[in-house]
N, C-alpha and C positions, 0 to 999 in steps of 0.2 A: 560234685559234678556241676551243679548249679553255678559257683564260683568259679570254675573253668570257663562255662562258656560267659558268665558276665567280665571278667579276665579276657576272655577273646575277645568281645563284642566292645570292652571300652579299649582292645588294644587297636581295630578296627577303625573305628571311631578316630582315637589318637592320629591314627596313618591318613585318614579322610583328609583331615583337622590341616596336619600336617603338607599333604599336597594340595591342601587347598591353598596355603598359604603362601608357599613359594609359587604356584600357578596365579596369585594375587600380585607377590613382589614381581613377577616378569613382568605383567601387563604394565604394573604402575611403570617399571623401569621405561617399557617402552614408551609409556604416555609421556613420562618426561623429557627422553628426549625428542618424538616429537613436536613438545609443545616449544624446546630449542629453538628447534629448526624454522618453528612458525614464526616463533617473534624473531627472529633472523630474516625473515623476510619481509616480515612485517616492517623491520628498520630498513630492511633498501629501499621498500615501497614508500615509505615515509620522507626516503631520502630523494627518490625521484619524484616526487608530488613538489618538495622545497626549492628543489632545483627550476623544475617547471615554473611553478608560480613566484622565482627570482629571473629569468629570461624572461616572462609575461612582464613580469615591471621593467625590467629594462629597455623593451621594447616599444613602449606607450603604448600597446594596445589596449590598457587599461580606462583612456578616454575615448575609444569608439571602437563598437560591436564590427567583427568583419564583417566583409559582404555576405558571405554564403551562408553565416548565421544570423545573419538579418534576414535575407531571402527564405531560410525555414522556418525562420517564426513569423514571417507575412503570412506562409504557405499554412501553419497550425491557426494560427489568427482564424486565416479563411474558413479553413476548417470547421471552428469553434460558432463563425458566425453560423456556416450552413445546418448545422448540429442545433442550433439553438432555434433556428427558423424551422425546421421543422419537428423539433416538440415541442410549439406552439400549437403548430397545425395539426397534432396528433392532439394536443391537447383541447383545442377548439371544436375536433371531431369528436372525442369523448364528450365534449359537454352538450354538443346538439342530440348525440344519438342518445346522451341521456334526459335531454327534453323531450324526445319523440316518444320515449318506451317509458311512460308514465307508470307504477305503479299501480293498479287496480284498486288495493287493499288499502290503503292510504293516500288517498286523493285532496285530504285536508291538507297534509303535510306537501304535498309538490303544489298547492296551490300557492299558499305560503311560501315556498322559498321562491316558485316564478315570480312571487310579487314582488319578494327580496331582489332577486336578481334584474326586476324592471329597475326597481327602484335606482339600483346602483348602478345602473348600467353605464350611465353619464360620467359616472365617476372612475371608467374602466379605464386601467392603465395600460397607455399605449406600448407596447412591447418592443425597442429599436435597440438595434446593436449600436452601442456607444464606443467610442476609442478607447484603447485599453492607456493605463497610464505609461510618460514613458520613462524609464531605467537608465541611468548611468552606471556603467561597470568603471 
């Protein structure tokens, strides 16, 4: 009796085993071709990127940026300056409001870094947007 049902159980088992395996060969089947199809496109995309950057040199646009993306990167430039100017000022604001709000508990220690920060103060680097460098394409 016993051997019947372990007979059943490893024929069970076998049929699992079994459809697992061709449910395994489908997918990969499909993954394969799939993964065809990708590098099939991946070559036209490769082939229209070649094409492009053979009309760019043809063109000479390689020795000067157009207009309209010069005008966007003045436009980001500006940007970057005004972004930079003001976490300065967010930054200047944290440091005073942490000069006002001393510490109770430790008044040795902010006494000492106020003297630190007298001391240095002369030596505070002036913070100016510089020109950025410029690029040849």
């Amino acid at each position: 009796m016993k051997k019947k049902e372990a007979d059943k159980s490893k024929d069970k088992s076998i049929d699992m085993l079994l459809d697992n395996s061709i449910a395994l060969q489908k997918i990969t089947s499909n993954l394969a071709s799939e993964l065809k199809e990708l590098n099939q496109r991946i070559k036209k995309l490769l082939e229209i990127f070649e094409s492009a950057s053979a009309s760019f040199k043809e063109s000479g646009a390689s020795k000067k940026i157009p207009k309209d993306y010069e005008d966007k990167l003045d436009t980001i430039i500006e940007q970057n300056k005004t972004i930079a100017e003001g976490l300065l000022l967010i930054e200047k604001g944290v440091r005073k409001k942490k000069d006002s709000s001393e510490s109770p508990m430790k008044p040795s220690i902010n006494k000492k870094l106020k003297a630190f920060e007298e001391e240095n103060e002369e030596d505070e680097i002036d913070y100016k947007s510089q020109p950025l460098p410029e690029f040849s394409f």
